[in-house]
TORMIPA-989600 format. One record per residue (C-alpha): residue number from 1; residue in three letters; x, y, z. Coordinates in nm, 2 decimals, always signed. Example, Ala and Ser with C-alpha at 12.3 -4.5 7.8 and 13.67 -1.06 7.14 Angstrom:
<atom pos="1" code="ALA" px="+1.23" py="-0.45" pz="+0.78"/>
<atom pos="2" code="SER" px="+1.37" py="-0.11" pz="+0.71"/>
***
This chain:
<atom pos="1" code="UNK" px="+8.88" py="+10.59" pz="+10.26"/>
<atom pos="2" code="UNK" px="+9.24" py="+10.75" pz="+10.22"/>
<atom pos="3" code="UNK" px="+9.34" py="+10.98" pz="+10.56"/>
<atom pos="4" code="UNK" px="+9.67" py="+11.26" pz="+10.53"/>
<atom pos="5" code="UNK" px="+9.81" py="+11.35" pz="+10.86"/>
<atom pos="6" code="UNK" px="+10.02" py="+11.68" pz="+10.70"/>
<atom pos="7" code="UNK" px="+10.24" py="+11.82" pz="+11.02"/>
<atom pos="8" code="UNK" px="+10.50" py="+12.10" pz="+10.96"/>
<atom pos="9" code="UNK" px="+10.86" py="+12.07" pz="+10.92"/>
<atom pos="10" code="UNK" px="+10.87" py="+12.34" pz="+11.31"/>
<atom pos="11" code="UNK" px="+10.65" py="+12.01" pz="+11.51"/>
<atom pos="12" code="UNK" px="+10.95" py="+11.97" pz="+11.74"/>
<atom pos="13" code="UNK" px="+11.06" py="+12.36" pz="+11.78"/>
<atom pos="14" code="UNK" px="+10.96" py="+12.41" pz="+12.17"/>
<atom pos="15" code="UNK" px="+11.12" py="+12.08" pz="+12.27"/>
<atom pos="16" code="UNK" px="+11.44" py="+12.14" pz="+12.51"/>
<atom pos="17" code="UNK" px="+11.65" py="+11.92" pz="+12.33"/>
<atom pos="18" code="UNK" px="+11.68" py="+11.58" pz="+12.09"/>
<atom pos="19" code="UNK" px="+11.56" py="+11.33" pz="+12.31"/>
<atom pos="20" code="UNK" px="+11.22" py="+11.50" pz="+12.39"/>
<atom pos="21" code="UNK" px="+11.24" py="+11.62" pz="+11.99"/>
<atom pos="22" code="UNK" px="+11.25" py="+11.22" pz="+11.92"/>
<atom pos="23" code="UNK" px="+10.97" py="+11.13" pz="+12.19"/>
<atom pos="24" code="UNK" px="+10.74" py="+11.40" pz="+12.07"/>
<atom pos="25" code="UNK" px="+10.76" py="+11.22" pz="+11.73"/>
<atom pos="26" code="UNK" px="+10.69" py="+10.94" pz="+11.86"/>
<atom pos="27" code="UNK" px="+10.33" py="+10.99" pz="+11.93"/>
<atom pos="28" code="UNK" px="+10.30" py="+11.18" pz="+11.63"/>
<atom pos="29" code="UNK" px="+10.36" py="+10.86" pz="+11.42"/>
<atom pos="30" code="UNK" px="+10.14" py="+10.68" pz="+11.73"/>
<atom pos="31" code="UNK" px="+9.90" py="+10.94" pz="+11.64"/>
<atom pos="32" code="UNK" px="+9.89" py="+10.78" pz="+11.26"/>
<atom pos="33" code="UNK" px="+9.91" py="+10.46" pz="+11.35"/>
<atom pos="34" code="UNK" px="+9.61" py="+10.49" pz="+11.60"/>
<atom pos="35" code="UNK" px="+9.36" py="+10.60" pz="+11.38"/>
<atom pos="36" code="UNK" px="+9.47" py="+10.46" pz="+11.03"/>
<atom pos="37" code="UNK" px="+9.62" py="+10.70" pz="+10.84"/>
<atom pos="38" code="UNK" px="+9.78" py="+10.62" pz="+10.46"/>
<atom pos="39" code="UNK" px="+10.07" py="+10.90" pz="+10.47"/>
<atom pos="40" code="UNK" px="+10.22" py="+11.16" pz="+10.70"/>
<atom pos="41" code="UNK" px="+10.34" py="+11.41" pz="+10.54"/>
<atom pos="42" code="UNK" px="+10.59" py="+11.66" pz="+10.67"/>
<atom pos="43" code="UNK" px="+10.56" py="+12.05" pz="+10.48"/>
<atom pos="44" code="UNK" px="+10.84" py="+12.30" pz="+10.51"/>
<atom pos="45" code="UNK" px="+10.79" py="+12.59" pz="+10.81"/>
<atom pos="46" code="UNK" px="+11.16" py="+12.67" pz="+10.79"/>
<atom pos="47" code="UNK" px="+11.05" py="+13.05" pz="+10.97"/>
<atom pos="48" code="UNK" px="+10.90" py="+12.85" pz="+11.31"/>
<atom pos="49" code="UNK" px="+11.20" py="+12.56" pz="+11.29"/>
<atom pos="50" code="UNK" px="+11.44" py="+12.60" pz="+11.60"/>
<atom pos="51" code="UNK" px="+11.76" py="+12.32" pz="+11.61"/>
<atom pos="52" code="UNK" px="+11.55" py="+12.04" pz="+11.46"/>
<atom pos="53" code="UNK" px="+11.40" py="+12.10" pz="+11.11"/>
<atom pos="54" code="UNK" px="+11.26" py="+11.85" pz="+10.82"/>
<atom pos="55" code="UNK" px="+11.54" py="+11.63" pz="+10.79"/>
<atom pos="56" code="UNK" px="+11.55" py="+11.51" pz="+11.15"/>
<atom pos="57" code="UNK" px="+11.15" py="+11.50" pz="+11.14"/>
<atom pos="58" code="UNK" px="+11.12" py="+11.32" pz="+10.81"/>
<atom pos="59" code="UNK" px="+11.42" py="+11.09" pz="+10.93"/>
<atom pos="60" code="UNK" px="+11.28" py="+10.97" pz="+11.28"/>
<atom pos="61" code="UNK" px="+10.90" py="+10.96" pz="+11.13"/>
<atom pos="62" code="UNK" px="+11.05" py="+10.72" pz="+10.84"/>
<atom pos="63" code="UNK" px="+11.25" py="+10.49" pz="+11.14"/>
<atom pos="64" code="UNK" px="+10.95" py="+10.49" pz="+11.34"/>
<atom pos="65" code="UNK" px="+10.75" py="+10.39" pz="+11.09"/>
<atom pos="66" code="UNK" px="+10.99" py="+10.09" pz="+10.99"/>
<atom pos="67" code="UNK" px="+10.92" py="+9.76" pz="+11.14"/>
<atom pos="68" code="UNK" px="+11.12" py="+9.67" pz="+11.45"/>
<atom pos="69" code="UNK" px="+11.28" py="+9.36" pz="+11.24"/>
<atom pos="70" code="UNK" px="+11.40" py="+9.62" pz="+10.95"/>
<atom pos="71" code="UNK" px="+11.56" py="+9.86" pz="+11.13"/>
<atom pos="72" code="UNK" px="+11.90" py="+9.80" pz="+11.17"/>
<atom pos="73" code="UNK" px="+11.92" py="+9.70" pz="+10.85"/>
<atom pos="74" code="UNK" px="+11.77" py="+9.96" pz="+10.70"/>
<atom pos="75" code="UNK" px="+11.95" py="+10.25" pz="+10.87"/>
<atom pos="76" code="UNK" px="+12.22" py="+10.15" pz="+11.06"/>
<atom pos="77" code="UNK" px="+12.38" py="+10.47" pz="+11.26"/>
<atom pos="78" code="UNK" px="+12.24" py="+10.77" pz="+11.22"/>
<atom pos="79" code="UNK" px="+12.30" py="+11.08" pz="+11.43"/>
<atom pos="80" code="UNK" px="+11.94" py="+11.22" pz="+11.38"/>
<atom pos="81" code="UNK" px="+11.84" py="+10.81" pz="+11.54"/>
<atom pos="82" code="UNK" px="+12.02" py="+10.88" pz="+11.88"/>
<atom pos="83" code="UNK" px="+11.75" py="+10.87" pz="+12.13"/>
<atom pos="84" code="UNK" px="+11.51" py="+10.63" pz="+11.89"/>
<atom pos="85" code="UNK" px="+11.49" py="+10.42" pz="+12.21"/>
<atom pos="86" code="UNK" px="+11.27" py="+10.66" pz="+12.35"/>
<atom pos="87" code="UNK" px="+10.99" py="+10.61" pz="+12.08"/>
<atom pos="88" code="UNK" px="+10.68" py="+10.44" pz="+12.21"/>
<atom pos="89" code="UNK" px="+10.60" py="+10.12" pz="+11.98"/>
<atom pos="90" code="UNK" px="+10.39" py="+10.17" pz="+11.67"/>
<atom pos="91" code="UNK" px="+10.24" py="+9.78" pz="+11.71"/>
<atom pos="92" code="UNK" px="+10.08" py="+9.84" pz="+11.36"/>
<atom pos="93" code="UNK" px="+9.78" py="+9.58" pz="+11.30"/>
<atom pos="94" code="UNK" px="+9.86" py="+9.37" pz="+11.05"/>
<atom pos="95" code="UNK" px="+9.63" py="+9.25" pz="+10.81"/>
<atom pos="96" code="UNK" px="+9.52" py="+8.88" pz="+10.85"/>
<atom pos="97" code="UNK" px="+9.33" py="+8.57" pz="+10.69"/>
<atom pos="98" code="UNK" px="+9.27" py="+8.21" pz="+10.64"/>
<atom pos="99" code="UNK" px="+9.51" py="+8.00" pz="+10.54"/>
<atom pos="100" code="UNK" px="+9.28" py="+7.81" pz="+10.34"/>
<atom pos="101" code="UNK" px="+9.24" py="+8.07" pz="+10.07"/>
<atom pos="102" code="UNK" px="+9.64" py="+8.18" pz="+10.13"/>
<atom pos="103" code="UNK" px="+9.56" py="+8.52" pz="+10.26"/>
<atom pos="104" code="UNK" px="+9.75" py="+8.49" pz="+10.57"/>
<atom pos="105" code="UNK" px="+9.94" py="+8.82" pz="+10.71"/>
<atom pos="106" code="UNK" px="+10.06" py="+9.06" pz="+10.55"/>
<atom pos="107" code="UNK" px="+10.38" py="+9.22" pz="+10.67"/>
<atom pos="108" code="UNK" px="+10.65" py="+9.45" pz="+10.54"/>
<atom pos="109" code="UNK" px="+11.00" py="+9.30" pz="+10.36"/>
<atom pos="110" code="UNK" px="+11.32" py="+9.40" pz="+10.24"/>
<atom pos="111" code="UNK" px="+11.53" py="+9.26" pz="+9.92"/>
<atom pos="112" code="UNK" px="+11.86" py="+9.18" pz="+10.07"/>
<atom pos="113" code="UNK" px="+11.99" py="+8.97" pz="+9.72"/>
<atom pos="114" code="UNK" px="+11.87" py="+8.94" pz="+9.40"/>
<atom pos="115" code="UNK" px="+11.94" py="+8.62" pz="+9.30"/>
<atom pos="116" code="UNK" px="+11.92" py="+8.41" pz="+8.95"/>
<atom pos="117" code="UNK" px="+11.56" py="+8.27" pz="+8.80"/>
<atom pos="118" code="UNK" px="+11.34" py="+8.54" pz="+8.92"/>
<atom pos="119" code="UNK" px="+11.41" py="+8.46" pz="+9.30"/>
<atom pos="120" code="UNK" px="+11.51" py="+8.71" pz="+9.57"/>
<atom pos="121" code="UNK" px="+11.58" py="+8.68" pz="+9.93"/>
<atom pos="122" code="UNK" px="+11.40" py="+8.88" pz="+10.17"/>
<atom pos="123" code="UNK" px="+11.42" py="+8.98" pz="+10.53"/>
<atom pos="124" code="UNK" px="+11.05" py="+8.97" pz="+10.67"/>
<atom pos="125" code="UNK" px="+11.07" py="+8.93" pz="+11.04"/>
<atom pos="126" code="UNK" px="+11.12" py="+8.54" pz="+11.00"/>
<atom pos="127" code="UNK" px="+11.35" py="+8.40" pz="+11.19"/>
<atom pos="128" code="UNK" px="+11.64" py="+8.38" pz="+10.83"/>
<atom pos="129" code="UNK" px="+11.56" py="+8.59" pz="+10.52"/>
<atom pos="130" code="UNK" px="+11.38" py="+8.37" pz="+10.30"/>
<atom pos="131" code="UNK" px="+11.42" py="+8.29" pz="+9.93"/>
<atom pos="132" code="UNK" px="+11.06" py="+8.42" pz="+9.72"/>
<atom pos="133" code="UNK" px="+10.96" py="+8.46" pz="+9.36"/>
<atom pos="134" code="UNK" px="+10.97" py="+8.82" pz="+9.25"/>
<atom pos="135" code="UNK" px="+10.67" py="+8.85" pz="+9.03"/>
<atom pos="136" code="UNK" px="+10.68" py="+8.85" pz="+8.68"/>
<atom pos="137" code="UNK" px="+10.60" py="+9.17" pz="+8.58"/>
<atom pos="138" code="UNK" px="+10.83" py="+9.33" pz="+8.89"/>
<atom pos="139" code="UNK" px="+11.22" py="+9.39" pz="+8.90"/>
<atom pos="140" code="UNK" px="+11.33" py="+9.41" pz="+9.20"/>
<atom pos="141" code="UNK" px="+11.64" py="+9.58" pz="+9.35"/>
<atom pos="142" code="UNK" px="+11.80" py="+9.50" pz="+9.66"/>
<atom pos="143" code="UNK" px="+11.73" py="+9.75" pz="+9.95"/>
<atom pos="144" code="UNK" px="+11.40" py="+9.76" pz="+9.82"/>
<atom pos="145" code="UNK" px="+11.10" py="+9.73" pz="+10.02"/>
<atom pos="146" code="UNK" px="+10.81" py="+9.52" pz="+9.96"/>
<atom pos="147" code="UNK" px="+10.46" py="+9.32" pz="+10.07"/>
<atom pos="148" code="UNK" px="+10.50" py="+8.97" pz="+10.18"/>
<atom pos="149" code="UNK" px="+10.18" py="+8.75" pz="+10.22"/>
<atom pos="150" code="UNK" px="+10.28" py="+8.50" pz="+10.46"/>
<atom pos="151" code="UNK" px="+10.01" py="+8.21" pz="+10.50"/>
<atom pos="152" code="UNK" px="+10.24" py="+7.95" pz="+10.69"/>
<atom pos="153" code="UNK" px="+10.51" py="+8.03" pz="+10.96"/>
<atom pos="154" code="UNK" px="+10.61" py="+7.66" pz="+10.98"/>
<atom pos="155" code="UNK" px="+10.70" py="+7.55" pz="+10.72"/>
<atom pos="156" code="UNK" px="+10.71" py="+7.89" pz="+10.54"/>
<atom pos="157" code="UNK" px="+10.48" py="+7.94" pz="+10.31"/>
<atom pos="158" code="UNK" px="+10.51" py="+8.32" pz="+10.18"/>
<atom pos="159" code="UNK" px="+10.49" py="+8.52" pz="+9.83"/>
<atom pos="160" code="UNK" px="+10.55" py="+8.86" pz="+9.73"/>
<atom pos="161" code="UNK" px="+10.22" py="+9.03" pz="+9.63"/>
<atom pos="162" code="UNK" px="+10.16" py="+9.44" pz="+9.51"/>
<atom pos="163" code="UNK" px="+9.96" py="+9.53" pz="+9.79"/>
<atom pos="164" code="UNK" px="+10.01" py="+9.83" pz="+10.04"/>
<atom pos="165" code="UNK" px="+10.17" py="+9.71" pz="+10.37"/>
<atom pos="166" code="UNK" px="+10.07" py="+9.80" pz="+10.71"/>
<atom pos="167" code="UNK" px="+10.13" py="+10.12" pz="+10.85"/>
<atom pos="168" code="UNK" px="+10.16" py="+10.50" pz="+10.68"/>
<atom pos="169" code="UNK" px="+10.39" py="+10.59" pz="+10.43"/>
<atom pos="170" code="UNK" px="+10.59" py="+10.89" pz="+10.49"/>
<atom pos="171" code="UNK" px="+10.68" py="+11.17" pz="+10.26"/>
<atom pos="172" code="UNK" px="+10.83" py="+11.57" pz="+10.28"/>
<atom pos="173" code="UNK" px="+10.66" py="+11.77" pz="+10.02"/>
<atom pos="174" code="UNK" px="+10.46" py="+12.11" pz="+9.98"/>
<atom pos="175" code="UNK" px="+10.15" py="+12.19" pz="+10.11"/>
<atom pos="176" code="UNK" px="+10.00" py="+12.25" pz="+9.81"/>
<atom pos="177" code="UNK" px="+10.11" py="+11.95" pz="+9.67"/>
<atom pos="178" code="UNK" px="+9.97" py="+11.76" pz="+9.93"/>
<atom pos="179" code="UNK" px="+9.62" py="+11.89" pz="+9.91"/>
<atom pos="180" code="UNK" px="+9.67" py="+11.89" pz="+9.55"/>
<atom pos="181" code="UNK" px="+9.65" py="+11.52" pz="+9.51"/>
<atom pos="182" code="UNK" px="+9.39" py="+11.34" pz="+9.34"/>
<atom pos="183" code="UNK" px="+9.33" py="+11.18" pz="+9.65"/>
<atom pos="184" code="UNK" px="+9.33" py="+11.41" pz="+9.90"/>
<atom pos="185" code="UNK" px="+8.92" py="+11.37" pz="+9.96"/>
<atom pos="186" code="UNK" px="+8.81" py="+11.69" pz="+10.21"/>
<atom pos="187" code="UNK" px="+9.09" py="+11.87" pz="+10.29"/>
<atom pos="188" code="UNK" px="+9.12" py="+11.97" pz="+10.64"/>
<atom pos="189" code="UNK" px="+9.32" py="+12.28" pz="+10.81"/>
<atom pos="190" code="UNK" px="+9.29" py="+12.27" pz="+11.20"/>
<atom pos="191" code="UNK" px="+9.30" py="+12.63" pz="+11.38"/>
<atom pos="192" code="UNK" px="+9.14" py="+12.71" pz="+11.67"/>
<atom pos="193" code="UNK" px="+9.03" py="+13.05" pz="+11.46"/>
<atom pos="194" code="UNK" px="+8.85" py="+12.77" pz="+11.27"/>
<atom pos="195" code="UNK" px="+8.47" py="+12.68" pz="+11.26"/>
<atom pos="196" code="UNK" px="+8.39" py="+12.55" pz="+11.56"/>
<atom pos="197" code="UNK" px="+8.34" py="+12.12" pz="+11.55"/>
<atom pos="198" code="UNK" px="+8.00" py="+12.13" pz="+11.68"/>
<atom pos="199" code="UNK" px="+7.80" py="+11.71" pz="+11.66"/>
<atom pos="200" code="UNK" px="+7.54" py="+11.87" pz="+11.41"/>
<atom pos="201" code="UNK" px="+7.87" py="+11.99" pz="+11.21"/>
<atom pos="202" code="UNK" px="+8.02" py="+11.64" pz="+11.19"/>
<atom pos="203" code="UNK" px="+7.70" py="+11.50" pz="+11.15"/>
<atom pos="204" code="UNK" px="+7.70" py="+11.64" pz="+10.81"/>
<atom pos="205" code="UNK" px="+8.09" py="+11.60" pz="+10.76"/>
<atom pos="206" code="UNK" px="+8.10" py="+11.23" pz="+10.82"/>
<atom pos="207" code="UNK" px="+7.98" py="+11.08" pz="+10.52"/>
<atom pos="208" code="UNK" px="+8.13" py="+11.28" pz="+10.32"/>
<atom pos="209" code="UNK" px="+8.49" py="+11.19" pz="+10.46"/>
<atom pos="210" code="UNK" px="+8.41" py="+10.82" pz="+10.43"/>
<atom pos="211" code="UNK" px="+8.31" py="+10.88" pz="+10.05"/>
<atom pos="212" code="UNK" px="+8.57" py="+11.06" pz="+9.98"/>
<atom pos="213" code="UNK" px="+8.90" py="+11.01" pz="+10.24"/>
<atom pos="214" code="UNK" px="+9.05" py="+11.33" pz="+10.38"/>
<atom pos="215" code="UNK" px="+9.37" py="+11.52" pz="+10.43"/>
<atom pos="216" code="UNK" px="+9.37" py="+11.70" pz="+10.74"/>
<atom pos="217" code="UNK" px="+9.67" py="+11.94" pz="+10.82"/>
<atom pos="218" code="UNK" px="+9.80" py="+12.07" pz="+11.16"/>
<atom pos="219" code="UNK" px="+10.03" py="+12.35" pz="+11.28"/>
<atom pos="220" code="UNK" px="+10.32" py="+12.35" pz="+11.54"/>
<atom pos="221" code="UNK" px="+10.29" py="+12.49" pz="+11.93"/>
<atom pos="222" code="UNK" px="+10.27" py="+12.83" pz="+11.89"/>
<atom pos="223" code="UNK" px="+10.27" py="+12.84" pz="+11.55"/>
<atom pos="224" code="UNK" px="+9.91" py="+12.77" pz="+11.38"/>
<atom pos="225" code="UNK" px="+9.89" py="+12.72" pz="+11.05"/>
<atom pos="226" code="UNK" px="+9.76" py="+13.10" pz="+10.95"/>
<atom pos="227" code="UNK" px="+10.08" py="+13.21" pz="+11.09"/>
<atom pos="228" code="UNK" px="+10.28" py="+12.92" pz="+10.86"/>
<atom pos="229" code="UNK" px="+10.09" py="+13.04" pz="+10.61"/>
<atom pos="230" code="UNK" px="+10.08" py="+13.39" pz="+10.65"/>
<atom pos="231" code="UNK" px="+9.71" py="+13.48" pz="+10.65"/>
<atom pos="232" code="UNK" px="+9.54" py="+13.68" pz="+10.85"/>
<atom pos="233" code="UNK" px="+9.38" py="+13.47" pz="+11.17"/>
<atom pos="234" code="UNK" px="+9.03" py="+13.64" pz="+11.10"/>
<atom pos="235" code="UNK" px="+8.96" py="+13.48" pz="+10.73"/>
<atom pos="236" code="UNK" px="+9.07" py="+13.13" pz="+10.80"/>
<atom pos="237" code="UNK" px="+8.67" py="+13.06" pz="+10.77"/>
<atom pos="238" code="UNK" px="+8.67" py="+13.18" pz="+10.48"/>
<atom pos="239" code="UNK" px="+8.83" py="+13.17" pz="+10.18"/>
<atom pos="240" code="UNK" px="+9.19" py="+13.33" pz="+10.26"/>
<atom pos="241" code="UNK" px="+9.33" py="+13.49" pz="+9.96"/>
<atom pos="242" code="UNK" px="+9.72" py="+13.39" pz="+10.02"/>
<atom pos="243" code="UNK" px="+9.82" py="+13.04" pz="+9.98"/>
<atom pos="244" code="UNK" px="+9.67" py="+12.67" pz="+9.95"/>
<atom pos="245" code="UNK" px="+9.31" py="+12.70" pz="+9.93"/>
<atom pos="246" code="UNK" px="+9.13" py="+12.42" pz="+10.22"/>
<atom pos="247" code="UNK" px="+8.75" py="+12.31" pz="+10.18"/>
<atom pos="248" code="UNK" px="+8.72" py="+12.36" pz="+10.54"/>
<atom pos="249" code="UNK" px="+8.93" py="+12.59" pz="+10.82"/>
<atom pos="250" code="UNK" px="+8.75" py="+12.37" pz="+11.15"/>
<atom pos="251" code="UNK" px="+8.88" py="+12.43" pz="+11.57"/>
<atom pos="252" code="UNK" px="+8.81" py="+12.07" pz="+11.66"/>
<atom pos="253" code="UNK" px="+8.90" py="+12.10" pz="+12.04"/>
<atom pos="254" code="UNK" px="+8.61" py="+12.40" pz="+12.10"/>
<atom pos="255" code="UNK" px="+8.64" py="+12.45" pz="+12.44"/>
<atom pos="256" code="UNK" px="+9.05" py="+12.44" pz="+12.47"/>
<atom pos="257" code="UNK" px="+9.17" py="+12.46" pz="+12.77"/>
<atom pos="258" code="UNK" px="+9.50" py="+12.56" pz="+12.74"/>
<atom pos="259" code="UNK" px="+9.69" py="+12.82" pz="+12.58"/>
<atom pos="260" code="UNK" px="+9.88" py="+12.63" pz="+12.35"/>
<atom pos="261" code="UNK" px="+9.80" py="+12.25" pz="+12.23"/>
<atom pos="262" code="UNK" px="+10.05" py="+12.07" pz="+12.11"/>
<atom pos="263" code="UNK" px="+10.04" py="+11.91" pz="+11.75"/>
<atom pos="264" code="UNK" px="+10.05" py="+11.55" pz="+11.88"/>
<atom pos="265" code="UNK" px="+9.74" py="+11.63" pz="+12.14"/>
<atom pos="266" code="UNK" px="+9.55" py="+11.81" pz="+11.85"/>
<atom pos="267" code="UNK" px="+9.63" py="+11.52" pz="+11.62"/>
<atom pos="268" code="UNK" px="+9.45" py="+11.28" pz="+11.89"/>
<atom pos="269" code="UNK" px="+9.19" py="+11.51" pz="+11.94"/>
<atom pos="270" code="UNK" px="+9.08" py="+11.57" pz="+11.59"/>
<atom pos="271" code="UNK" px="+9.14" py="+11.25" pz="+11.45"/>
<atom pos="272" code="UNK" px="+8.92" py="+11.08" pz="+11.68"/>
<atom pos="273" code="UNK" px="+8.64" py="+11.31" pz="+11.60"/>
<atom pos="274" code="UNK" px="+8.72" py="+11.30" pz="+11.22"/>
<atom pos="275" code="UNK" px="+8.75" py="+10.94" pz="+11.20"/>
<atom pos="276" code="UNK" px="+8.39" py="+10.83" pz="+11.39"/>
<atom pos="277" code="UNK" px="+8.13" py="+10.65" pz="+11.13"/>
<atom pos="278" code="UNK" px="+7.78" py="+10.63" pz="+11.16"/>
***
């Protein structure tokens, strides 16, 4: 199945200042990591931003989501990456198998040269860069990110293939472009004015999220998403008559506790619930 993690552009407006901005998104992108998810997708709430809007999110979600070996080469200095040390690490599973059939792992890359003949060098958490085939039908820039299949560490044996890598991809769009897509499967707003996730409730939900993937979207700490989207708190279970139109408006933590959960805690919360199998 497909998963969505759609957070707002305001997820880091009650932290005190950047370095607790940088760590909350931190276990946001832990959050996606955790339980799988395809893309995280940051939506505009410029109303509930405070010092910290959907530049700096999209930009520490994006360096968070690069692997450790990319980073400095992909973004260098960046005044929106000066507390990254803070940011817990993503250790994404990568995707393994034999060598016999030349599976192997699969792990992220990046051009650095494009060189003559169809070959390129890339940077792919080896110990050098390595020189690869670009495949035929592929033309490659440098800077450009891509799959490497690497079924031999010593001697290197590794090829370029058009496969998704490990990990989420990250994009700033819309909400109703997210749940727009052709693949957006159930799509998911979390309110605690939503239906109530009771286990005969996801009993009935599960299947139909592993048929057809889901995109599940959260609000910001005091902000809900009826106040992002301006509808009235009372019709989120049912159809709401202003803006994107969700198949389901669901309170996954039913018995809250406190006042005000945080978008990282409800992402944990709901995801585990949403993600369970038969």
């Amino acid at each position: 199945m497909t998963l969505s993690v759609l957070v707002p552009s305001s997820v880091v407006r009650e932290a005190e200042d950047k370095r607790e901005a940088t760590r909350k998104l931190g276990y946001v992108a832990r959050a996606a990591t955790v339980f799988r998810a395809d893309r995280l997708v940051v939506f505009p709430d410029r109303e509930g931003e405070n010092r910290w809007g959907g530049e700096f999110v999209e930009t520490v979600l994006r360096y968070a989501a690069t692997p450790p070996y990319l980073r400095k080469e992909v973004w260098g200095h960046r005044d929106e990456l000066q507390y990254v040390g803070v940011l817990p690490p993503l250790l994404v599973s990568s995707t393994t198998g034999s060598e016999s059939n030349g599976s192997g792992s699969l792990q992220q890359g990046i051009v650095t040269e494009v060189g003559p003949e169809g070959r390129v060098r890339v940077n792919c958490g080896l110990q050098h860069p390595v020189s690869l085939y670009a495949p035929s039908d592929t033309e490659l820039k440098e800077g450009e990110r891509v799959a490497i299949r690497i079924s031999s560490r010593e001697p290197v044996r590794a090829r370029i293939v058009d496969e998704p890598v490990p990990g989420f991809s990250i994009a700033r769009t819309d909400l109703e472009e997210a749940i727009g897509r052709s693949d957006a499967g159930v799509t998911i707003a979390t309110s605690r004015y939503g239906e109530s996730l009771t286990v005969p409730r996801l009993a009935e939900l599960t299947p139909r999220i592993e048929r057809e993937g889901a995109t599940v979207a959260f609000g910001s700490p005091g902000r809900g998403l009826p106040d992002i989207l301006g509808v009235d708190a009372e019709e989120v279970t049912v159809e709401p008559s202003d803006g994107p139109g969700f198949d389901l408006w669901l309170n996954t933590i039913p018995r809250q506790g406190s006042e005000v959960v945080r978008t990282e805690e409800a992402m944990f919360a709901s995801l585990a619930s949403l993600t369970l199998t038969e």
